[in-house]
N, C-alpha and C positions, 0 to 999 in steps of 0.2 A: 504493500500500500504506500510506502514509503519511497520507494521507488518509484512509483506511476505519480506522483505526488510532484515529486523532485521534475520527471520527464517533463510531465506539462507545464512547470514555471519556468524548464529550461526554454521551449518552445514559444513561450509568452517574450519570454526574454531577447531569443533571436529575434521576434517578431519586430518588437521595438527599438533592437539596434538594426535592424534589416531599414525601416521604415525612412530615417533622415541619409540613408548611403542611398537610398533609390531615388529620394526627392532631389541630392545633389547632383546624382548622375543625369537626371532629366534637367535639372538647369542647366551646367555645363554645356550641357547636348543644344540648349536652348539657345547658348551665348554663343557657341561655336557655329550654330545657325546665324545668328543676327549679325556675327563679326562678320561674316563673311558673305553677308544677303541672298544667305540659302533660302527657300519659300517654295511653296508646298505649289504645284501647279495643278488650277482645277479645270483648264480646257477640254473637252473631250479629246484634241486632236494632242496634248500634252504639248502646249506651246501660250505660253500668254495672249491674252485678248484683250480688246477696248472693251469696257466696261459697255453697260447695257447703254446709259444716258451718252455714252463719250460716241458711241454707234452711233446713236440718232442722228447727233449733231454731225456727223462728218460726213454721213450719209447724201449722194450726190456731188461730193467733190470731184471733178476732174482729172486730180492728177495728186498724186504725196507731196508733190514739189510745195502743193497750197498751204498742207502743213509743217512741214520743214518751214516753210516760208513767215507762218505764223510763230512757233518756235520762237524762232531766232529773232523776234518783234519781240517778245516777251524782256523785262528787265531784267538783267543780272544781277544775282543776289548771292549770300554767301548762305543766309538761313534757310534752312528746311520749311518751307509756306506748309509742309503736310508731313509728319514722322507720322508711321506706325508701326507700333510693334506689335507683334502678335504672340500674346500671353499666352501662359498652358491651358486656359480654358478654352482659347480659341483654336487651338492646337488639337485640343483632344475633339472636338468638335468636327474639325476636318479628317479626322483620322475616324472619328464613327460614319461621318458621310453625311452631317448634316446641311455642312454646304454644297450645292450646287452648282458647276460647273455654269459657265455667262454662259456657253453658245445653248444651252439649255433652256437659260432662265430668257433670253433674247428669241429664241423661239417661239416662246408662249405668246408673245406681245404683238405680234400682227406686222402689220406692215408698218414704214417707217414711216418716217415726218419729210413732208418733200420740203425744202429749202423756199424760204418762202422770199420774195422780194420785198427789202425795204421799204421802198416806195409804195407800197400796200400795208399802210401803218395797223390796220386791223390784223390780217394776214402776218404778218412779222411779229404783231405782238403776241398771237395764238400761236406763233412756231417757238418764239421765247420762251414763254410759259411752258409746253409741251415737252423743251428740251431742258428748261433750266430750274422750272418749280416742281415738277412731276415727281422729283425725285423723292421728295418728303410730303407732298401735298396730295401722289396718287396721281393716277393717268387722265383722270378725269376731275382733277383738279378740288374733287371737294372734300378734300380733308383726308389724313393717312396716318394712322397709329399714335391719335391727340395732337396733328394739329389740325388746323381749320382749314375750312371752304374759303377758296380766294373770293368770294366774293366780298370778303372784308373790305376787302381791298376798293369798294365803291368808298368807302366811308372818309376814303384820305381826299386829299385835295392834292394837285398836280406837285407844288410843294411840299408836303408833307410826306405826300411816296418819294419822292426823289430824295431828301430828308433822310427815312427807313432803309432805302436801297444804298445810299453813301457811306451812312452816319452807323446803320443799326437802331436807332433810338424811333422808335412806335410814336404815336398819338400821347401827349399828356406824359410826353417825356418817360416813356415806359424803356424796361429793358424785357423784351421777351427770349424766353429761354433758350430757342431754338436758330429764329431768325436773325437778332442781332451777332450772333457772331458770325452766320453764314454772311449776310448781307457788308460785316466789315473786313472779312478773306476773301469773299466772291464775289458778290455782289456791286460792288464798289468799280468792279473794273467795269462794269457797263459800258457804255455812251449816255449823253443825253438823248439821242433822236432812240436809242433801243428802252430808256426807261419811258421815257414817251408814248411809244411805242405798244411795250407791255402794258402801262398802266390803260392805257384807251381800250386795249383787247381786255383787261379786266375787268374793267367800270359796263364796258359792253357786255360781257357774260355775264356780270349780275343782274345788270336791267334787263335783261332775257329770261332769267331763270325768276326776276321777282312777274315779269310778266304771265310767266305761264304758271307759277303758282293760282297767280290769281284765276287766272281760266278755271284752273283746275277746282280752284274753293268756290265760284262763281255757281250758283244753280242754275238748271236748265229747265225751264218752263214751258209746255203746251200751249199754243192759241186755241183758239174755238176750231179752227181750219188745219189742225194737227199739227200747225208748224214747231219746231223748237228752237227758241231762242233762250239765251242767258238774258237777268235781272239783272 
């Protein structure tokens, strides 16, 4: 008894010096990935992709030349504008398969966004939106895992979005959780004719969607002569 006693405290005991030699050897494993920008590739074709939204957008360019071209427009800078590091949670995540391969997830999503011309300030601002708020707002714009339906977005004045889209800072000098820091990393490199632009195709989608509301809450009445009309 004394024996079987002994055995299982021994077994208790390797377990818990087994436990921080297995956690150091998964860091280690971890640094020697990141030292060296090893990263787990989830292409189907095992080859890195544009991302779903980066698709969209490039989608109808003529030639790589226009990117490269854009690139090298960009400012040179020493700091990292986006680090990420991918923790053991997200680690173990891709090794169960709960991530998704883009050419997968790009799939589902139909056909792309055609390149809309400028000079069609409704049209350019619906391609805007499409490609650059979709990401957190949803494909159809009204709202994606708490945050909101652009149609807020009626409630600002030409000012006041421009303001948001620059600044980060909302109505009433707000800081919202989500948008102010997008809007002072991304957001910010806009143009004035693209905030323009967007904000017009915004204010446009809401006053559409409050008009068909109404339709929709509007009763429909019989005449004597069977017709139906809405009150």
């Amino acid at each position: 008894m004394a024996r079987e006693t002994l055995t299982a405290r021994s077994q208790r005991l390797r377990i818990v010096l087994a436990v921080p030699a297995l956690l150091a050897i998964f860091l280690l494993g971890q640094g020697i990935l990141d030292a060296y920008g090893v990263r787990l590739d989830l292409s189907a074709e095992r080859r890195y992709t544009l991302s779903d939204r980066a698709n969209k957008i490039l989608d109808g360019l003529p030639a790589d030349v226009r990117i490269i071209a854009f690139l090298r427009s960009t400012p040179v800078t020493d700091a990292n504008a986006y680090a990420f590091n991918a923790g053991p949670m997200w680690r173990w995540q891709m090794a169960k398969g709960e991530w998704t391969a883009y050419p997968d997830d790009i799939a589902k999503m139909g056909a792309r966004i055609a390149p809309a011309d400028p000079a069609d300030s409704l049209h350019y601002g619906e391609y805007l939106a499409r490609t650059s708020c979709s990401e957190c707002h949803g494909d159809d714009l009204a709202g994606h895992d708490g945050t909101p339906n652009l149609t807020v977005a009626a409630a600002y004045a030409p000012a006041d979005f421009s303001k948001l889209m620059r600044t980060g800072v909302a109505l009433g000098g707000r800081e919202l959780e989500l948008m102010s820091d997008v809007a002072r990393t991304r957001f910010h490199y806009f143009t004035d004719s693209e905030i323009e632009a967007l904000h017009a195709y915004l204010r446009h989608r809401a006053e559409n969607s409050g008009r068909r509301r109404h339709r929709e809450s509007t009763p429909v009445r019989r005449s004597p002569s069977g017709r139906r009309s809405r009150s």
